[in-house]
N, CA, C and O atoms as a Tripos MOL2 file, in Angstrom:
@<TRIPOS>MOLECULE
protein
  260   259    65     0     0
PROTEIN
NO_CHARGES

@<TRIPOS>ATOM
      1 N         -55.8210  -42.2150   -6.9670 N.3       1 UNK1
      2 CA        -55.6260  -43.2820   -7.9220 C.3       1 UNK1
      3 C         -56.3790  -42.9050   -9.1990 C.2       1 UNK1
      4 O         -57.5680  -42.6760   -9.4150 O.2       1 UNK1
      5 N         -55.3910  -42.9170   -9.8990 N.am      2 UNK2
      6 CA        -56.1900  -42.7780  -11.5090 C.3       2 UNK2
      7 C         -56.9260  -43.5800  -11.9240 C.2       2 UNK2
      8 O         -56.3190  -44.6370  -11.7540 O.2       2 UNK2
      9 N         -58.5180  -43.9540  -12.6840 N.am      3 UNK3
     10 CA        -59.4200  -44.8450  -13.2210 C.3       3 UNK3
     11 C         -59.0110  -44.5860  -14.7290 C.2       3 UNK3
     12 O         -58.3310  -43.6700  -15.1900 O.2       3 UNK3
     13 N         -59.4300  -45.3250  -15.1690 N.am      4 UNK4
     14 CA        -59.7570  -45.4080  -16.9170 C.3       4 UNK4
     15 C         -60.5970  -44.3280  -17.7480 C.2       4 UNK4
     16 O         -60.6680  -44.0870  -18.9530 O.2       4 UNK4
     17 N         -61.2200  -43.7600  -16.5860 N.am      5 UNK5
     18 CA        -61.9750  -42.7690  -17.4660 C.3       5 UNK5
     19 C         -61.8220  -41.4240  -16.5100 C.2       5 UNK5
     20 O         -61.7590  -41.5480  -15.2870 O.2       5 UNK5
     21 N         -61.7560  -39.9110  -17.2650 N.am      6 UNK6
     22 CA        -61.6790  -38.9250  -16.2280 C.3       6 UNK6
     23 C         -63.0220  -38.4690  -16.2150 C.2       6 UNK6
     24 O         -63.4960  -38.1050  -17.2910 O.2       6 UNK6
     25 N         -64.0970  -38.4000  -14.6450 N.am      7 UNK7
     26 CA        -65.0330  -37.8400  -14.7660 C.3       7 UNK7
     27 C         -65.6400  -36.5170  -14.8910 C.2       7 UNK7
     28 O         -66.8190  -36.1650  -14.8490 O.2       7 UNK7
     29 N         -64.1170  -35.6120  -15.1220 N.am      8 UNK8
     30 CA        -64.6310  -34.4600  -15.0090 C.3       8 UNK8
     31 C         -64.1840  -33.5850  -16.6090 C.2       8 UNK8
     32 O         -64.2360  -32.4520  -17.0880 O.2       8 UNK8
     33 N         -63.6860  -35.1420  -17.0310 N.am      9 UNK9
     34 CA        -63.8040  -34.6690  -18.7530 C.3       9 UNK9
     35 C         -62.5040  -33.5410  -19.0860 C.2       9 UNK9
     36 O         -62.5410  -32.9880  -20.1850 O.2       9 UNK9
     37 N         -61.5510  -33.2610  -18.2920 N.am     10 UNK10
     38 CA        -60.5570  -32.2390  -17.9870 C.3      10 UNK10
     39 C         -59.5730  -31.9930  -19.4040 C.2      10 UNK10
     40 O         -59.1950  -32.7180  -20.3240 O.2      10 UNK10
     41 N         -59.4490  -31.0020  -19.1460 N.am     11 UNK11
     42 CA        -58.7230  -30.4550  -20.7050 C.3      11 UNK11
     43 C         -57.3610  -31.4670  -20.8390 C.2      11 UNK11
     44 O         -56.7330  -31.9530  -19.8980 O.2      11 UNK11
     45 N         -57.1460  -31.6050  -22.0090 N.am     12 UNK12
     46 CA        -56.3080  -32.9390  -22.9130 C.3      12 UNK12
     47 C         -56.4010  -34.0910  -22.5620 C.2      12 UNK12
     48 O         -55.7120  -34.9290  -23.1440 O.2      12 UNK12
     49 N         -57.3970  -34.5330  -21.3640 N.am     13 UNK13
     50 CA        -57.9170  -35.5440  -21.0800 C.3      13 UNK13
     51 C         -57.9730  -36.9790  -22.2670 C.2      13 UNK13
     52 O         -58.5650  -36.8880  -23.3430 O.2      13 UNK13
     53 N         -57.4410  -37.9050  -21.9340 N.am     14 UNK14
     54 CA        -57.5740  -39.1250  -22.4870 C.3      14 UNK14
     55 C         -59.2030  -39.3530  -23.3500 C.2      14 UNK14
     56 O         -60.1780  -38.7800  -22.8640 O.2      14 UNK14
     57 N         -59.3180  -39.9180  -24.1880 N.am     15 UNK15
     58 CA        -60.6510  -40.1740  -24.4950 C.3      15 UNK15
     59 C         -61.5160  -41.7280  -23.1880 C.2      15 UNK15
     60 O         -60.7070  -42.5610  -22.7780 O.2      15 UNK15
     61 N         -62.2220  -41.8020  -22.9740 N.am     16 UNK16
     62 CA        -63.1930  -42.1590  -22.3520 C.3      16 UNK16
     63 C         -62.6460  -43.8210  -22.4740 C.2      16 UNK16
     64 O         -62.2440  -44.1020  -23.6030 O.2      16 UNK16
     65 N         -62.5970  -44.6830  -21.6920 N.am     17 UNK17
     66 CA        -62.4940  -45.8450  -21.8370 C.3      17 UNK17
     67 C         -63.9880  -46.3170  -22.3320 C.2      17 UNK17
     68 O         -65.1170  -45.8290  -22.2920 O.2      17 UNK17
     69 N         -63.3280  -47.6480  -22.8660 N.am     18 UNK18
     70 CA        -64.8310  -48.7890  -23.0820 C.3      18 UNK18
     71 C         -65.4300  -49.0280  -22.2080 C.2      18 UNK18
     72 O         -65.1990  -48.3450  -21.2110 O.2      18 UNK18
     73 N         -66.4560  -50.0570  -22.1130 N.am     19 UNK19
     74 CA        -66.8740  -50.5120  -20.8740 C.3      19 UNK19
     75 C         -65.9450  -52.2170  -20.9210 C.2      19 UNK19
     76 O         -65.5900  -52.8800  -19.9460 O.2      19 UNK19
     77 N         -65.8330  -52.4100  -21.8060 N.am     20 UNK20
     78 CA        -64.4660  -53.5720  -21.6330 C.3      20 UNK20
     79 C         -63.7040  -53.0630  -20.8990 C.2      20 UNK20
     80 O         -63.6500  -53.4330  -19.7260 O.2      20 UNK20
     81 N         -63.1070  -52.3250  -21.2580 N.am     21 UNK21
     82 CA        -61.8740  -51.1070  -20.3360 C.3      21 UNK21
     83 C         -61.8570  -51.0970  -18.9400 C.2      21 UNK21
     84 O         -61.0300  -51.5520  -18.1500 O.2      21 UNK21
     85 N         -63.2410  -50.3150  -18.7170 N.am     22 UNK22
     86 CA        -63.5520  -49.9500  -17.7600 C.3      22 UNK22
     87 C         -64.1360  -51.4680  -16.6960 C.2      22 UNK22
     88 O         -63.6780  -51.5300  -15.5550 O.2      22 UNK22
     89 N         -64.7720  -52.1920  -17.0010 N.am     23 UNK23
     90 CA        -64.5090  -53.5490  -16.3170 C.3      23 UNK23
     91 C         -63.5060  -54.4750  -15.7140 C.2      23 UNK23
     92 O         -63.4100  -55.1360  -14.6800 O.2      23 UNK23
     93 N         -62.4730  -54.1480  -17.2760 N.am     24 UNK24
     94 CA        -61.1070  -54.7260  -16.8360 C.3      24 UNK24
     95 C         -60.6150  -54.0740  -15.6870 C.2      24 UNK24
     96 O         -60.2930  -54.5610  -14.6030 O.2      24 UNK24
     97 N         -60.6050  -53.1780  -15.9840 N.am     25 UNK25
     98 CA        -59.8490  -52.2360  -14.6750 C.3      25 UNK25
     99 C         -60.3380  -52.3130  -13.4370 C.2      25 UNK25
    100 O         -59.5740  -52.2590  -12.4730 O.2      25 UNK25
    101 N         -62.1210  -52.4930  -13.2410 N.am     26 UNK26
    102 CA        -62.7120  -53.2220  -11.6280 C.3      26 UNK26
    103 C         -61.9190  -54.1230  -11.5540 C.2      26 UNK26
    104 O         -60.9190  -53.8260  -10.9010 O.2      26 UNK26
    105 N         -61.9480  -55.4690  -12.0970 N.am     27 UNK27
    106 CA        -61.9460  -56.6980  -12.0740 C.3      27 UNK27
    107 C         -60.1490  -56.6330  -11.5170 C.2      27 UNK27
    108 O         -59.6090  -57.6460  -11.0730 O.2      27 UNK27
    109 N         -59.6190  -55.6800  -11.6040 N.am     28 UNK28
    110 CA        -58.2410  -55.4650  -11.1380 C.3      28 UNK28
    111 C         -58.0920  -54.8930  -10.1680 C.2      28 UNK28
    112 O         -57.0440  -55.0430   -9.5400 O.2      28 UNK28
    113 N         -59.1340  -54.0080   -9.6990 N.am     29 UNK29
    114 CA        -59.0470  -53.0870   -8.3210 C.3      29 UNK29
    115 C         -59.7020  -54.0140   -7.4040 C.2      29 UNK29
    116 O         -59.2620  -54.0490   -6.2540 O.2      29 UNK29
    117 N         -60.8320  -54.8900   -7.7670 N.am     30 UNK30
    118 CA        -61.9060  -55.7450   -7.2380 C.3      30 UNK30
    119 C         -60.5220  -56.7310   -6.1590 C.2      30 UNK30
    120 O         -60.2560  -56.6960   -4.9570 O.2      30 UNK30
    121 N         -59.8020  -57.6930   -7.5870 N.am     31 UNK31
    122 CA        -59.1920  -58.3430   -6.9800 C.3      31 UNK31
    123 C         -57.8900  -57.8730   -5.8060 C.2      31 UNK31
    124 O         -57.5720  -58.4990   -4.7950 O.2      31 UNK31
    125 N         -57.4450  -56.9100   -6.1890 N.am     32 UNK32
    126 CA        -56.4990  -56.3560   -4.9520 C.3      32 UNK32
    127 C         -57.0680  -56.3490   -3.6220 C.2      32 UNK32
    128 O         -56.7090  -56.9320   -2.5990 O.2      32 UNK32
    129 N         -58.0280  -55.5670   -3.8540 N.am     33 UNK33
    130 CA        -59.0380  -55.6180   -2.1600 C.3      33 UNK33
    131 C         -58.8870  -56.4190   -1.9130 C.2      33 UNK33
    132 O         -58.1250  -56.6620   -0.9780 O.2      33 UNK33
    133 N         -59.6550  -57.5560   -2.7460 N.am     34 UNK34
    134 CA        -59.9520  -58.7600   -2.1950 C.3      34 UNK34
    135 C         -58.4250  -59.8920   -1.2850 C.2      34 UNK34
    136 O         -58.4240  -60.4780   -0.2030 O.2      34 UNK34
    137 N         -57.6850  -59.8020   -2.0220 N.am     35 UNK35
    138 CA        -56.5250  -60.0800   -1.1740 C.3      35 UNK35
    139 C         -56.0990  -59.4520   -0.1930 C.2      35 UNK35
    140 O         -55.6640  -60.0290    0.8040 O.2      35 UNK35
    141 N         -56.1650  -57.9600   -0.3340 N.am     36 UNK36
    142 CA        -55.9200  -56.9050    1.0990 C.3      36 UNK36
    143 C         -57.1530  -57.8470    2.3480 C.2      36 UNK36
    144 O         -56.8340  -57.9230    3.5340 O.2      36 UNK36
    145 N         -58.1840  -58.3290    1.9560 N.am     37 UNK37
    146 CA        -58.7220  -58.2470    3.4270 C.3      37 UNK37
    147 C         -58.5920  -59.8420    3.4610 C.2      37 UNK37
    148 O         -58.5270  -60.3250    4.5910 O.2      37 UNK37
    149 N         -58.5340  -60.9420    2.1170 N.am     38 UNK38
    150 CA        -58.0160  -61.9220    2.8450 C.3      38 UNK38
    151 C         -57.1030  -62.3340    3.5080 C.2      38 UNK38
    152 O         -57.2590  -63.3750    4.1470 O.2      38 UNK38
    153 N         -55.5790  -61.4570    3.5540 N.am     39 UNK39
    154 CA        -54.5930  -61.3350    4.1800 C.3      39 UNK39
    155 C         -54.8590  -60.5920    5.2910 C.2      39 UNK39
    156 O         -53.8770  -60.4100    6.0110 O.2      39 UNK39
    157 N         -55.8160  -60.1390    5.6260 N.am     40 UNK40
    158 CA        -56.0890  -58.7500    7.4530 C.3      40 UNK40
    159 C         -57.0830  -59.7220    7.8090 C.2      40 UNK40
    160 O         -57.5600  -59.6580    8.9410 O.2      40 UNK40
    161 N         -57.4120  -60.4870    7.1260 N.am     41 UNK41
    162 CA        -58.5910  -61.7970    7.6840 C.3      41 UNK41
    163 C         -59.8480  -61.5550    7.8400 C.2      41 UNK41
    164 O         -60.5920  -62.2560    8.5250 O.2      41 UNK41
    165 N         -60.2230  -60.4350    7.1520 N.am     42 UNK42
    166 CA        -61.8610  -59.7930    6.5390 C.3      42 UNK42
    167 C         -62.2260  -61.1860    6.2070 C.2      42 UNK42
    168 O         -61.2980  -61.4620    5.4460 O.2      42 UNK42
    169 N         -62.8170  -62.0420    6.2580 N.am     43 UNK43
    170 CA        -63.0990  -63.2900    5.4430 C.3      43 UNK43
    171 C         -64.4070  -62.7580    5.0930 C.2      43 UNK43
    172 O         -64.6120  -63.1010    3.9290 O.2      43 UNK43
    173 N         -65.5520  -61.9760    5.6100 N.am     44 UNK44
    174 CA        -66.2330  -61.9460    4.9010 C.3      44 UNK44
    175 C         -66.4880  -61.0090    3.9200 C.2      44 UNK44
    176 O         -67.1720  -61.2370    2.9230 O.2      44 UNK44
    177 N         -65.8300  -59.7200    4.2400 N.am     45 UNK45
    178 CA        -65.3040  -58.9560    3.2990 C.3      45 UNK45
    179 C         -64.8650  -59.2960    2.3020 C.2      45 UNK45
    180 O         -65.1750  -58.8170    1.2110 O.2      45 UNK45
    181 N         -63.7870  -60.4910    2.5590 N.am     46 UNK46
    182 CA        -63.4920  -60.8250    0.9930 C.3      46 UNK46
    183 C         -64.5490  -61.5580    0.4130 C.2      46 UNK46
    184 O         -64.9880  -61.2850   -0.7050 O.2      46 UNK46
    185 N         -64.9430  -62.3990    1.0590 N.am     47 UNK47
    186 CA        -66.0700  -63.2860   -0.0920 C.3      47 UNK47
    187 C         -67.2960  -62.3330   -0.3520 C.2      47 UNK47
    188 O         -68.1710  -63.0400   -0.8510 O.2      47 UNK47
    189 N         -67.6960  -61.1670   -0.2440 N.am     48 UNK48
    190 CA        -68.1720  -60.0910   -0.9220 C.3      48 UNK48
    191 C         -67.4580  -59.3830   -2.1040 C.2      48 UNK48
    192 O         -67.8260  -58.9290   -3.1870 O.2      48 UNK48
    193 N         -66.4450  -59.4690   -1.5300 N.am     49 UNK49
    194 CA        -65.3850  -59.2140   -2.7850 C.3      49 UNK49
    195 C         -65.1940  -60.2200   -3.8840 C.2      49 UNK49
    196 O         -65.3020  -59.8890   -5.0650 O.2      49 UNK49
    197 N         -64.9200  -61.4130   -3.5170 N.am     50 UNK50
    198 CA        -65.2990  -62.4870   -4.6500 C.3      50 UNK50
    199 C         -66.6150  -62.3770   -5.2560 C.2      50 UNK50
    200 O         -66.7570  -62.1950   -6.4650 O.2      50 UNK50
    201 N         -67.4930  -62.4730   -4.5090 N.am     51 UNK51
    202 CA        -68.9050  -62.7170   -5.5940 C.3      51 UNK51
    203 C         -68.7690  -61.1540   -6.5050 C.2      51 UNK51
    204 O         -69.1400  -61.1290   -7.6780 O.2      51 UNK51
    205 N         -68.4250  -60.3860   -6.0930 N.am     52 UNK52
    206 CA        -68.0240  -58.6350   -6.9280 C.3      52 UNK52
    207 C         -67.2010  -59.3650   -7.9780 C.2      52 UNK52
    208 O         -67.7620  -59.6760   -9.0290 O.2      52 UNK52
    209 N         -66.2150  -59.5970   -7.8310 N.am     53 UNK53
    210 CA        -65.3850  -60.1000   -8.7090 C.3      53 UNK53
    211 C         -65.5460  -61.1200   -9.7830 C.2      53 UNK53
    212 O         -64.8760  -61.1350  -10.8160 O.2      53 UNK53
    213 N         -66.9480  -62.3970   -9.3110 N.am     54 UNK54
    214 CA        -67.3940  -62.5630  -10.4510 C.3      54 UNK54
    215 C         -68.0610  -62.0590  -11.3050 C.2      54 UNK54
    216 O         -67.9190  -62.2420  -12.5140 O.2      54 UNK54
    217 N         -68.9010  -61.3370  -10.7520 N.am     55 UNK55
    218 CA        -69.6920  -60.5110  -11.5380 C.3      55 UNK55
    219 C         -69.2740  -59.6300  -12.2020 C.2      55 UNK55
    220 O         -69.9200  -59.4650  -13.2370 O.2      55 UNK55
    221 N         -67.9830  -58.5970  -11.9720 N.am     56 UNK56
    222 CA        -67.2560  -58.0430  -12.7640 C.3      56 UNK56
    223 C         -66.8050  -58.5470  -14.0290 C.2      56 UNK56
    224 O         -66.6520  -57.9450  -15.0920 O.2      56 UNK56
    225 N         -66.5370  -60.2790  -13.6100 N.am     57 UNK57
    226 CA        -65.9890  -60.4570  -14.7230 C.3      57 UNK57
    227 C         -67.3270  -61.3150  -15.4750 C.2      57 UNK57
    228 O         -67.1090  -61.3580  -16.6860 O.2      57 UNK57
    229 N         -68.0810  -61.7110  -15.2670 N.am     58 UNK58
    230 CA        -68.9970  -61.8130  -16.0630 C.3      58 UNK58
    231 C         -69.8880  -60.6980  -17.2410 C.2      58 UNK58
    232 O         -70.3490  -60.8830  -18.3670 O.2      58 UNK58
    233 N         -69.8230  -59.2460  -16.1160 N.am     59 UNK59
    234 CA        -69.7800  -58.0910  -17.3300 C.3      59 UNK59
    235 C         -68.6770  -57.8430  -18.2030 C.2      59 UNK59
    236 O         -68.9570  -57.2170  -19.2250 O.2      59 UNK59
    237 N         -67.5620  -58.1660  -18.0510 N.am     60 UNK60
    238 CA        -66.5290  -57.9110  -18.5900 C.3      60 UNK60
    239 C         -66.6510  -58.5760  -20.0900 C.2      60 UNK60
    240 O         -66.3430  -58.0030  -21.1350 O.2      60 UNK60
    241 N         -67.1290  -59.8160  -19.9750 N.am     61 UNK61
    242 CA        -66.9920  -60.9600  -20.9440 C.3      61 UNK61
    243 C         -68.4000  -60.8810  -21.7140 C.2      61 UNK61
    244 O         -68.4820  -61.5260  -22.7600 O.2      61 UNK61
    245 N         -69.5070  -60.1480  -21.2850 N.am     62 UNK62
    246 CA        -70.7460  -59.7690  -22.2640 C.3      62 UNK62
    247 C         -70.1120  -58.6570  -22.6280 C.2      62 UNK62
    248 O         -70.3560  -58.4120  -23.8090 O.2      62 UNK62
    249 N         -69.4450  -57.9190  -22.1600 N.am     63 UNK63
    250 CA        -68.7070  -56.2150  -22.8550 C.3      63 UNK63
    251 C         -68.4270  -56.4540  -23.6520 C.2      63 UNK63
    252 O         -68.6130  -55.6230  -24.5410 O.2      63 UNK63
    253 N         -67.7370  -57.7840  -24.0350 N.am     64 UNK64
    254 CA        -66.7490  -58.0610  -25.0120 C.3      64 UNK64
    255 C         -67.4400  -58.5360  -26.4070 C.2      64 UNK64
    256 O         -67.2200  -58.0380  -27.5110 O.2      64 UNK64
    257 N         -67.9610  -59.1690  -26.2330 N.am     65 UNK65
    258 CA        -69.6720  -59.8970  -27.5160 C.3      65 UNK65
    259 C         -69.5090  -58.7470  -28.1740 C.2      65 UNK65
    260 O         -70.2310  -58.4760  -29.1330 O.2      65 UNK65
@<TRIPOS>BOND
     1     1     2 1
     2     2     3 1
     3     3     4 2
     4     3     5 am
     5     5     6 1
     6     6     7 1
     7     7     8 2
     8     7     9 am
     9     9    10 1
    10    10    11 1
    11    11    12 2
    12    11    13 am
    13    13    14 1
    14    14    15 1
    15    15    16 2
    16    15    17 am
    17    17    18 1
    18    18    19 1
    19    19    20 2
    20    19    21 am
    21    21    22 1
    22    22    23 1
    23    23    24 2
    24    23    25 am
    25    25    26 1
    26    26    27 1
    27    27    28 2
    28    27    29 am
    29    29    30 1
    30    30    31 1
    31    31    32 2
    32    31    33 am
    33    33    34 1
    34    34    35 1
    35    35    36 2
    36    35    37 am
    37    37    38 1
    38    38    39 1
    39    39    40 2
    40    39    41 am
    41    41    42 1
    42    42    43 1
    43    43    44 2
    44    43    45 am
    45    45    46 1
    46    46    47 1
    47    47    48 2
    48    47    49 am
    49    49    50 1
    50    50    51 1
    51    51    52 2
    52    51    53 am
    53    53    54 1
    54    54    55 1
    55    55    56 2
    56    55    57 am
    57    57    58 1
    58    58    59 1
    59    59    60 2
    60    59    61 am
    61    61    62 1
    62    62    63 1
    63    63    64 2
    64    63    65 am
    65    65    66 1
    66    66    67 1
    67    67    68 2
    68    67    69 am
    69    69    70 1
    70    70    71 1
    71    71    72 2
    72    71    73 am
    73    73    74 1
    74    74    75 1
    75    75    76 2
    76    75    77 am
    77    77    78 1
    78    78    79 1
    79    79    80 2
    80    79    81 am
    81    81    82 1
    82    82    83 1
    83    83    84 2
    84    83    85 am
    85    85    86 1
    86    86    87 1
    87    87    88 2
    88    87    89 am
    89    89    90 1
    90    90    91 1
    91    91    92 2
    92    91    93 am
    93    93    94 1
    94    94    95 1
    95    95    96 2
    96    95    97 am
    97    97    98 1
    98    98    99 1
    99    99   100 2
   100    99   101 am
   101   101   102 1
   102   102   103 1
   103   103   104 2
   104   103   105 am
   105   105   106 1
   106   106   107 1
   107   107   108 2
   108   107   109 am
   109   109   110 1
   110   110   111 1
   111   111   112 2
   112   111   113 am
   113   113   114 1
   114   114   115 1
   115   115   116 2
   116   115   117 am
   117   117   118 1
   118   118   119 1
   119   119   120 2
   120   119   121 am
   121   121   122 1
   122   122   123 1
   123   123   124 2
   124   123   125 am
   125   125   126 1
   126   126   127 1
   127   127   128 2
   128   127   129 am
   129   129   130 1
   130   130   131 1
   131   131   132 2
   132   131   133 am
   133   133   134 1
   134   134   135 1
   135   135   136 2
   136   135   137 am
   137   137   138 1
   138   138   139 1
   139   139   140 2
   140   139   141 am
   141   141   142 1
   142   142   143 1
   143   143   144 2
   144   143   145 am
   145   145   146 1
   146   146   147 1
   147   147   148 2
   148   147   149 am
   149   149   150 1
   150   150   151 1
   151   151   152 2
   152   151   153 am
   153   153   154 1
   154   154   155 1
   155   155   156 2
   156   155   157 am
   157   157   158 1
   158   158   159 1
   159   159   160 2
   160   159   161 am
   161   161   162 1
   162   162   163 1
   163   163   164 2
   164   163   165 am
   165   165   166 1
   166   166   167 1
   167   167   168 2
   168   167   169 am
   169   169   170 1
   170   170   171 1
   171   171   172 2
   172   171   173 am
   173   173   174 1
   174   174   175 1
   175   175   176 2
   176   175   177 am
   177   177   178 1
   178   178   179 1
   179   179   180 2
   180   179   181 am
   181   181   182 1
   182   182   183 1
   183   183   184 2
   184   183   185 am
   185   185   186 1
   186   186   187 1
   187   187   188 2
   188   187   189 am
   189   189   190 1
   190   190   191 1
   191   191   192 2
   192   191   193 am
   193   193   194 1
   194   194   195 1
   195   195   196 2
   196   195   197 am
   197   197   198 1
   198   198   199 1
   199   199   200 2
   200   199   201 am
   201   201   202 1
   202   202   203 1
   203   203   204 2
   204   203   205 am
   205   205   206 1
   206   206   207 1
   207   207   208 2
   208   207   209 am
   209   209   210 1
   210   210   211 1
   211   211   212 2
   212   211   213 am
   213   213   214 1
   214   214   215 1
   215   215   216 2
   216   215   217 am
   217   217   218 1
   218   218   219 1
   219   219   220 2
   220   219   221 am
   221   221   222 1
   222   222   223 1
   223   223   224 2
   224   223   225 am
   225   225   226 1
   226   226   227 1
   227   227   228 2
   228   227   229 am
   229   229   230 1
   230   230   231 1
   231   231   232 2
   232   231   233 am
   233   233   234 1
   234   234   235 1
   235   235   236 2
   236   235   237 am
   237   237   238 1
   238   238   239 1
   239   239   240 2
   240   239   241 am
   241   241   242 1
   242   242   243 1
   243   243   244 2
   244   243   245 am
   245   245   246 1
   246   246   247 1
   247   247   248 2
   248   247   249 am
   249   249   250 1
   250   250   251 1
   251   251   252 2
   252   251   253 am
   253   253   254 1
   254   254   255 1
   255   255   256 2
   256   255   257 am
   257   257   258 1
   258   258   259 1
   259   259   260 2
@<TRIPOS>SUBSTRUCTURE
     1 UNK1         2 RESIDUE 1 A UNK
     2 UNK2         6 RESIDUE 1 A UNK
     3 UNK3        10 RESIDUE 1 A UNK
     4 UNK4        14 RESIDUE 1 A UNK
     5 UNK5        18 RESIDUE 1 A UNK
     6 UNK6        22 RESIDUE 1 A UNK
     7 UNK7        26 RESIDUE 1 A UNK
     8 UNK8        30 RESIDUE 1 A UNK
     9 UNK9        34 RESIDUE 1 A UNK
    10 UNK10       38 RESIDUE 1 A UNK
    11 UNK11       42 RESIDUE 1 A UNK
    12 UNK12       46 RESIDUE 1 A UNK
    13 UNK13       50 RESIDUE 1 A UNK
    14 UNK14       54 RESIDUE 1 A UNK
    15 UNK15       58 RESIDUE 1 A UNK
    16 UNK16       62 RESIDUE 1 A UNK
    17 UNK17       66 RESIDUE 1 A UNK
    18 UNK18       70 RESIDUE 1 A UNK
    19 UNK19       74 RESIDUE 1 A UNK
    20 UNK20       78 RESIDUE 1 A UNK
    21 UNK21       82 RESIDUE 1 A UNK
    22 UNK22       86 RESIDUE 1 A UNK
    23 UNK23       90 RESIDUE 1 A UNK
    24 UNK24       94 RESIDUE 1 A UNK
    25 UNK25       98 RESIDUE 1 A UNK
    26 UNK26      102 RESIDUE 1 A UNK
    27 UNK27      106 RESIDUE 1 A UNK
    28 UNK28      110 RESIDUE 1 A UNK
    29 UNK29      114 RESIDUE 1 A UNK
    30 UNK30      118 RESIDUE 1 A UNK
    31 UNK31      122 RESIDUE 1 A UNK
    32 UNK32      126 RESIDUE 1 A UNK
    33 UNK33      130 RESIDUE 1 A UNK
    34 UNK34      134 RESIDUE 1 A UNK
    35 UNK35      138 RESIDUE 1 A UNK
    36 UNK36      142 RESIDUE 1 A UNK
    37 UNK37      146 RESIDUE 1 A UNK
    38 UNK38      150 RESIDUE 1 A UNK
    39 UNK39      154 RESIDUE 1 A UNK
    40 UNK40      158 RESIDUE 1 A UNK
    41 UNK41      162 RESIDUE 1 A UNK
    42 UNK42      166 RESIDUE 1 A UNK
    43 UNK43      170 RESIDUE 1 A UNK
    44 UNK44      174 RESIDUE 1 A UNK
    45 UNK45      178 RESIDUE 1 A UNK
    46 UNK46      182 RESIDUE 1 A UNK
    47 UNK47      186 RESIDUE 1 A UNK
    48 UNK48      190 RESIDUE 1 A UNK
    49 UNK49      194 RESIDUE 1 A UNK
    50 UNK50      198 RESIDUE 1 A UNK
    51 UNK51      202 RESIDUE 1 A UNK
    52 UNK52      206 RESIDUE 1 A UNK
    53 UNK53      210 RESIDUE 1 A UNK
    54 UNK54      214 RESIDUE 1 A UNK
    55 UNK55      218 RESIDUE 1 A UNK
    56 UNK56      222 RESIDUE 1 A UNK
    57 UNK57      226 RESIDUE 1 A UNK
    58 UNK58      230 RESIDUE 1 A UNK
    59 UNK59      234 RESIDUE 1 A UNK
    60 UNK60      238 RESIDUE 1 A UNK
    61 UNK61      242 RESIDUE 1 A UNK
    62 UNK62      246 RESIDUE 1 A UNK
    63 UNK63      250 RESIDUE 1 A UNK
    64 UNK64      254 RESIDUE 1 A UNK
    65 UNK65      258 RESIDUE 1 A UNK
């Protein structure tokens, strides 16, 4: 799976996401999980995944300031 940023910096490589960017894009991988295990019935898995997910998006939204 491709991320927002390449870590190995690879020739014609995209330039580097933000950290807006790069938040948005947790806050999108965050929430998929989080439905993958509330649907397999992880319940507590997911609500680890929720509190992740706020917090993602709480960095997301100081990224942005």
């Amino acid at each position: 799976m491709a991320g927002p940023e390449d870590p190995n910096g690879g020739a014609g490589a995209p330039p580097a996401a933000s950290k807006a960017e790069t938040l948005s894009y947790l806050c999108e991988i965050i929430c998929d999980l989080k439905l993958i295990a509330e649907r397999a019935g992880y319940k507590t898995l997911a609500a680890i995944l929720a509190a992740a997910l706020v917090e993602a998006r709480i960095q997301s939204n100081d990224a942005k300031r």
